[in-house]
C-alpha positions in Angstrom: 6.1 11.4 -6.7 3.0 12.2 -8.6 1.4 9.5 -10.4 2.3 8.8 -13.7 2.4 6.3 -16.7 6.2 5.7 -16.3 6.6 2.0 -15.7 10.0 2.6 -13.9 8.8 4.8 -11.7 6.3 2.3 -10.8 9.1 -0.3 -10.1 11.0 2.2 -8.2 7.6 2.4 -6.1 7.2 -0.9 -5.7 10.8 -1.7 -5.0 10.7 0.4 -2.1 11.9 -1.7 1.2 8.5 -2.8 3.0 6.1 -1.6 0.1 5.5 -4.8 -0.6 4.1 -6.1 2.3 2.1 -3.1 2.9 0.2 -3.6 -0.2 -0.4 -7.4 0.2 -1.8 -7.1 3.7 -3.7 -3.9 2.5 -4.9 -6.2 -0.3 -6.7 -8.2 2.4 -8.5 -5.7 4.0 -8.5 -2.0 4.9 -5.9 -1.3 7.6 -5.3 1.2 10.2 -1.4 2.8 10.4 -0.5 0.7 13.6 -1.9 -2.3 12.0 1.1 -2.4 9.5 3.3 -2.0 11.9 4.5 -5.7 11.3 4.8 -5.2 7.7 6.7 -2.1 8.4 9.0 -1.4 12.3 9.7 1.6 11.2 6.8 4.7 11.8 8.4 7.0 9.6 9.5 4.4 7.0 5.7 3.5 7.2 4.5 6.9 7.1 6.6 7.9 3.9 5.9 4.4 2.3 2.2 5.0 2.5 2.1 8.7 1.4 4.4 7.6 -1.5 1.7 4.8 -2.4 -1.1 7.3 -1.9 0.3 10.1 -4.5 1.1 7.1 -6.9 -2.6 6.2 -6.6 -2.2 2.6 -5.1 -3.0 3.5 -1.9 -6.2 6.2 -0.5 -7.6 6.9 3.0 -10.9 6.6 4.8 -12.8 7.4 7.4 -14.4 4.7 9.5 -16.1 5.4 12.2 -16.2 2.5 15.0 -18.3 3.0 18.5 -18.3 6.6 18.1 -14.6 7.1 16.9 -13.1 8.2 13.5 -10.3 5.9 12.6 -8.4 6.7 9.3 -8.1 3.4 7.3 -5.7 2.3 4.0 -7.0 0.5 1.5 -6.0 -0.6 -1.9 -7.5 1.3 -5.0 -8.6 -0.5 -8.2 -5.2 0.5 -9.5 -3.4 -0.9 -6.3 -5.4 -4.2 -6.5 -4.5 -4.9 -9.9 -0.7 -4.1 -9.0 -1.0 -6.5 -5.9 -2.5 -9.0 -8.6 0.1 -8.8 -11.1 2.7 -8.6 -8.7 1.5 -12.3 -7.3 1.8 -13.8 -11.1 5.0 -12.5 -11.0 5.9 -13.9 -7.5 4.2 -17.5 -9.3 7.2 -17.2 -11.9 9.6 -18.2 -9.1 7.4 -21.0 -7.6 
């Protein structure tokens, strides 16, 4: 799924079981894979949700290096932030 301007592609995206969660907890801070694993059980349902996040271009990868360890971190992109935000109008709609 390569990123595109197709708005229903996008909602197929972020209609994807778990996605959700994954991008509101990565909207709070930069995680590590285990560290959504209570967003998302499942490690291969995690693993595909983020690589399909990361070709759409919500979602990239860095290095951080902590006490002499790489650890490879998730975090939102400007693209993915401004999803997250319109996403949480949305969610307002139903308050």
């Amino acid at each position: 799924m390569a990123k595109s301007n197709d708005p229903w592609n996008a909602i197929r995206i972020l209609g994807s079981a778990h996605t959700l969660e994954i991008l509101e907890s990565l909207y709070e801070a930069p995680r590590r894979f285990a560290d959504l694993k209570e967003d998302c059980p499942n490690e291969s349902t995690r693993t595909e949700r983020l690589r399909m996040l990361e070709e759409a271009g919500y979602v990239a990868t860095e290095t951080l290096k902590v006490r002499r360890r790489n650890f490879v971190h998730y975090k939102l992109t400007g693209e993915g932030r401004e999803a997250v935000e319109h996403l949480r109008a949305v969610k307002q709609l139903f308050k």
